[in-house]
C-alpha positions as CSV (number, residue, x, y, z in Angstrom):
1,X,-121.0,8.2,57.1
2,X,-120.4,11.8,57.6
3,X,-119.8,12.1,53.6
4,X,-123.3,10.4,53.1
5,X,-125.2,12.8,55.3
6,X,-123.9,15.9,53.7
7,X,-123.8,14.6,50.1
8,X,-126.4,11.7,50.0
9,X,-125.9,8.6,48.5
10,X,-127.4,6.0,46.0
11,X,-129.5,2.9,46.9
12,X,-126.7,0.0,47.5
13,X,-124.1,2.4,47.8
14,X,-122.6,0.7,51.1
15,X,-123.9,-2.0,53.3
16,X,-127.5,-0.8,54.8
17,X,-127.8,1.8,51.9
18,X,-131.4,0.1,51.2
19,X,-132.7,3.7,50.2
20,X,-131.4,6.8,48.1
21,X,-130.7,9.6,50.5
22,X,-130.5,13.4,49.2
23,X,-128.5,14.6,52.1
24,X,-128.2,17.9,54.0
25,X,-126.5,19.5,51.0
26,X,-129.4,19.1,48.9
27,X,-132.0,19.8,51.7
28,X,-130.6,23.1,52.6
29,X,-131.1,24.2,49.2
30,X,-131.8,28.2,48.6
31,X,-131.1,27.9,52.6
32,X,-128.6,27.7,54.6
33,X,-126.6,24.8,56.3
34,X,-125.0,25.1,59.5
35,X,-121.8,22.9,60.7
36,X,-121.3,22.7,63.7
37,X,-118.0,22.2,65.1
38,X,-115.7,22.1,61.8
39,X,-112.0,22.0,63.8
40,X,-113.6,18.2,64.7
41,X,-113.2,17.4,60.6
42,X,-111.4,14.5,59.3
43,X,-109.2,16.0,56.8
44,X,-110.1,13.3,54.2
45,X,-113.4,14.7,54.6
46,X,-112.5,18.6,54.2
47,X,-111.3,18.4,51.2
48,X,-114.5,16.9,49.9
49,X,-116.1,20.2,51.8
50,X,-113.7,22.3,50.1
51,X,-114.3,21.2,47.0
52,X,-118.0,21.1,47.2
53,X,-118.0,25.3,48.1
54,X,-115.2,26.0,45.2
55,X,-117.5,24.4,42.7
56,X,-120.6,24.6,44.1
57,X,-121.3,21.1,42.9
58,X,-121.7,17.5,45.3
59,X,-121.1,14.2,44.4
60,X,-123.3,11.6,46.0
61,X,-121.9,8.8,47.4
62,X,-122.3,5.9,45.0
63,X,-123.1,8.2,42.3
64,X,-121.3,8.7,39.2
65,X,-122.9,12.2,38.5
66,X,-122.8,15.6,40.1
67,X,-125.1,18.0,41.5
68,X,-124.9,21.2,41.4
69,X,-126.0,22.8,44.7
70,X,-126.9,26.3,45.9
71,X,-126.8,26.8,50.0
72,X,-125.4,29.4,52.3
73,X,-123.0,27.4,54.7
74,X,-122.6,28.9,58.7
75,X,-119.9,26.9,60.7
76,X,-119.2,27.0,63.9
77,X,-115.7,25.9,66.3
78,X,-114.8,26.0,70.0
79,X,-111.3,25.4,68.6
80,X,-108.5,27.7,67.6
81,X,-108.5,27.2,64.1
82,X,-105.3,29.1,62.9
83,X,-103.6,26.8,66.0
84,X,-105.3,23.8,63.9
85,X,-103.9,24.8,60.6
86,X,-100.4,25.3,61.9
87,X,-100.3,21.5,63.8
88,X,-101.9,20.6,60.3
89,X,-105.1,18.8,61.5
90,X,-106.9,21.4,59.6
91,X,-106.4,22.6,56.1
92,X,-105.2,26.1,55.5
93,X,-107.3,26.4,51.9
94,X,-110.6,25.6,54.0
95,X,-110.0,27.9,56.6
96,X,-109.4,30.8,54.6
97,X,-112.7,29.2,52.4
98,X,-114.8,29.6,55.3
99,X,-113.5,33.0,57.1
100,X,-115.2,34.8,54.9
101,X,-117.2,36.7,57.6
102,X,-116.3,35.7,61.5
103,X,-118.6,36.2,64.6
104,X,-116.8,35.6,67.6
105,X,-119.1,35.0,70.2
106,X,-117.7,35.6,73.4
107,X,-116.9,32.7,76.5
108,X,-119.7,33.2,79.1
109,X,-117.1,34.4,81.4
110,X,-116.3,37.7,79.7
111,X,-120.3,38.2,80.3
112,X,-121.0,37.4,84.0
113,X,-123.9,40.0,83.8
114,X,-126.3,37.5,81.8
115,X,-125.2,34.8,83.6
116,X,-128.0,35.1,86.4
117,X,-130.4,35.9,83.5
118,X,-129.6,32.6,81.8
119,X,-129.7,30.5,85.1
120,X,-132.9,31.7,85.9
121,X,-134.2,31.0,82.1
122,X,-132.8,27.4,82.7
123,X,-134.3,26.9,85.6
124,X,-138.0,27.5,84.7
125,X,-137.2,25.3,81.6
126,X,-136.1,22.1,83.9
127,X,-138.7,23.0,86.4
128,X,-141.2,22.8,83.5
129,X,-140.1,20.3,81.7
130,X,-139.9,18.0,84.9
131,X,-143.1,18.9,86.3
132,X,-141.6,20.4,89.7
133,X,-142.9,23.0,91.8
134,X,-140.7,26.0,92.0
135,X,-137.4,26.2,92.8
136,X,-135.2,29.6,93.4
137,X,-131.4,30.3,93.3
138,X,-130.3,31.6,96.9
139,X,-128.3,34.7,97.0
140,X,-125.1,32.7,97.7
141,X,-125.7,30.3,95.0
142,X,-126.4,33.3,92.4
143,X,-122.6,34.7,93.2
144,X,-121.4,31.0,92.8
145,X,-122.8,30.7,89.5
146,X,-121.2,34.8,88.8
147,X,-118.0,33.4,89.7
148,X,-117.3,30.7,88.4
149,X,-115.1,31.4,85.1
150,X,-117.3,28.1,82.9
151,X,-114.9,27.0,80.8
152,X,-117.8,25.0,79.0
153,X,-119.7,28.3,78.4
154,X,-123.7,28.3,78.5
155,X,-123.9,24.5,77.3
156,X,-121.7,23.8,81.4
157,X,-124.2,26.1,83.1
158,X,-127.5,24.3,81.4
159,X,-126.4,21.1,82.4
160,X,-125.1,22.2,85.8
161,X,-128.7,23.9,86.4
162,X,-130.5,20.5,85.3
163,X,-128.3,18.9,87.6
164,X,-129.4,21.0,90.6
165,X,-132.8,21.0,89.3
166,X,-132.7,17.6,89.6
167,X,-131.1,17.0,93.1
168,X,-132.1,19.5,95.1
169,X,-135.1,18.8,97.2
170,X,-136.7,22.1,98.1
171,X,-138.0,25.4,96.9
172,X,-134.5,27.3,97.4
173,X,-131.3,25.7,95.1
174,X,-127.9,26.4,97.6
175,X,-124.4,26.3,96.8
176,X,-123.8,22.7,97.4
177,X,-126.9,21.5,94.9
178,X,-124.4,23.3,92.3
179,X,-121.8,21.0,92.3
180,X,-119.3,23.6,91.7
181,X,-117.6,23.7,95.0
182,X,-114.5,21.4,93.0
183,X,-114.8,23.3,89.9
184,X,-114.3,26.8,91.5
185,X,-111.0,28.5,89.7
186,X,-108.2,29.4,92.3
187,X,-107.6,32.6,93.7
188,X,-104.4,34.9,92.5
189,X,-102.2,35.0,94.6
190,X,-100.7,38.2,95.8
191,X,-97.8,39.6,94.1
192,X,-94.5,37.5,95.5
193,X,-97.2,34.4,96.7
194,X,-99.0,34.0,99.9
195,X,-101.7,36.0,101.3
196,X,-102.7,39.2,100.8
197,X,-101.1,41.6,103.6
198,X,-103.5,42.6,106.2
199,X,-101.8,46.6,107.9
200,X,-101.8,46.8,111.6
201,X,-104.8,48.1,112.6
202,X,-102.5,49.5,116.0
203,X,-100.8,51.8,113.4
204,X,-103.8,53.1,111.3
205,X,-105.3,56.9,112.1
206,X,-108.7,57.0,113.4
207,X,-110.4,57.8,110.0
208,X,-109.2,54.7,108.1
209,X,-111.8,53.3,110.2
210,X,-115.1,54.6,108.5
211,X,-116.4,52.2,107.1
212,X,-118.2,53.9,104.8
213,X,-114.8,55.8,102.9
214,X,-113.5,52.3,103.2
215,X,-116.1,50.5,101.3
216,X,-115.9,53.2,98.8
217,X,-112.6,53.0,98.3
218,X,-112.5,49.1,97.5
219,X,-115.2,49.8,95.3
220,X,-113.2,52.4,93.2
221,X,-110.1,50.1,93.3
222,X,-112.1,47.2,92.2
223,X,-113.9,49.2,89.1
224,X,-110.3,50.2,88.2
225,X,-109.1,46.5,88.2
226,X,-112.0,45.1,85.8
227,X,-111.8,48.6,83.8
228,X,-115.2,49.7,84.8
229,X,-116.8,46.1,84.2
230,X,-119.4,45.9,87.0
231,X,-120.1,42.4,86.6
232,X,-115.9,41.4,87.1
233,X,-115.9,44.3,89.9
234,X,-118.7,42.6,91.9
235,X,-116.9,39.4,91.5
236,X,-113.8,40.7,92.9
237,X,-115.6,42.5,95.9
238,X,-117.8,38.8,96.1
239,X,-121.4,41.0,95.9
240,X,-124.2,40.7,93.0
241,X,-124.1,42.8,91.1
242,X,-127.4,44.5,91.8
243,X,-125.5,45.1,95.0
244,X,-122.7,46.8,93.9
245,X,-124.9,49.1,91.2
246,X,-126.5,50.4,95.0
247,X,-123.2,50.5,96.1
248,X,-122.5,53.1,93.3
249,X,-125.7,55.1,93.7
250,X,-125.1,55.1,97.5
251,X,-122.1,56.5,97.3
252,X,-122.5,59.0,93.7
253,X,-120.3,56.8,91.4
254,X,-120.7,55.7,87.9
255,X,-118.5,52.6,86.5
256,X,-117.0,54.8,83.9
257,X,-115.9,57.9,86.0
258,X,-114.6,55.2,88.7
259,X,-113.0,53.8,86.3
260,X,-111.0,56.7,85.0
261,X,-110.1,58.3,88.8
């Protein structure tokens, strides 16, 4: 099937083939044709791909003739593909076909800055689309959805915003009409497991205790940490970010010179 949808096929080709079908080959022509996740494959099926972009020529399933096809062809993988090739579930010659020019687009969780953006953005689209009146992220479910590290990427966060859409009664969307409160990835431990130490605060001089130098100092150790990443650094300290870029201004920082002190 996935043959006759790229190539096309004859009438009576197979069993329901009542029709001639062009296919998406032939449809994208002097355009482009995008793939979307090519690690998923057969291999029986690659080759055919493979051959089709060497000779830039299809055959039609049913067809004893073949034709010739001119289309620019985008594919796209969640998969390691060079991991694929070396378990052999995907062909080395079609790999190096397609890798001719690579976009890596990054997991939302090296992002975190656009991830209220895009909840937002998903959230008027639901509201919308189910004919709600408005809804709004609280401020504690805003740093749920920054922390969490989405190892489905932006698809996990649209259906995880339709789901609260959906189930959340009110105006404000909380933490628990997330559903993330399962999903949440563990803390680090502290180096040699167990909690973080916590000094006696019998033994400390009076100045540790302004609060002020100490906030300032966690927020200097935490830009340090993420390398100046403000997004990671409010994370870590568990404040938005908008918090922590007042934070910075408050207390004459920049992320890069914190970074580099």
């Amino acid at each position: 099937m996935l043959e006759s949808e790229l190539f096309g096929h004859t009438k009576g080709a197979f069993t329901g083939a009542q029709v001639a079908r062009r296919g998406l080959f032939l449809e994208a022509s002097k355009g482009t044709l995008f793939l979307d996740e090519i690690g998923e494959m057969p291999l029986g099926m690659q080759a055919k791909l493979l051959r089709a972009l060497e000779q830039g020529r299809i055959r039609p399933v049913g067809s004893d003739r073949e034709v010739e096809i001119d289309v620019r062809v985008i594919a796209a993988t969640n998969q390691d593909l060079e991991a694929a090739v070396r378990r052999g579930t995907f062909r080395e010659d079609l790999y190096y076909r397609l890798k001719v020019l690579v976009v890596r687009v990054p997991p939302l969780r090296e992002h975190r800055e656009d991830i209220a953006f895009l909840a937002e953005t998903f959230l008027q689209r639901y509201v919308a689309a189910n004919q709600l009146p408005p809804r709004r992220f609280t401020h504690a479910a805003l740093r749920r959805l920054e922390q969490y590290d989405w190892p489905g990427n932006v698809r996990e966060l649209a259906h995880v915003i339709e789901r609260a859409v959906t189930l959340s009664n009110g105006e404000w969307i909380d933490v628990a009409d997330l559903g993330l409160e399962e999903s949440l990835p563990a803390t680090a431990p502290a180096a040699g497991g167990g909690e973080v130490p916590w000094p006696d605060p019998r033994q400390l001089p009076a100045e540790a205790f302004n609060l002020d130098k100490v906030t300032q100092r966690l927020v200097v150790a935490a830009l340090e940490r993420t390398r100046g990443h403000k997004a990671r650094a409010a994370a870590l300290l568990g404040v938005h970010p908008r918090t922590l870029t007042r934070m910075l201004r408050r207390y004459g920082l920049c992320a890069q010179e914190a970074a580099g002190s």
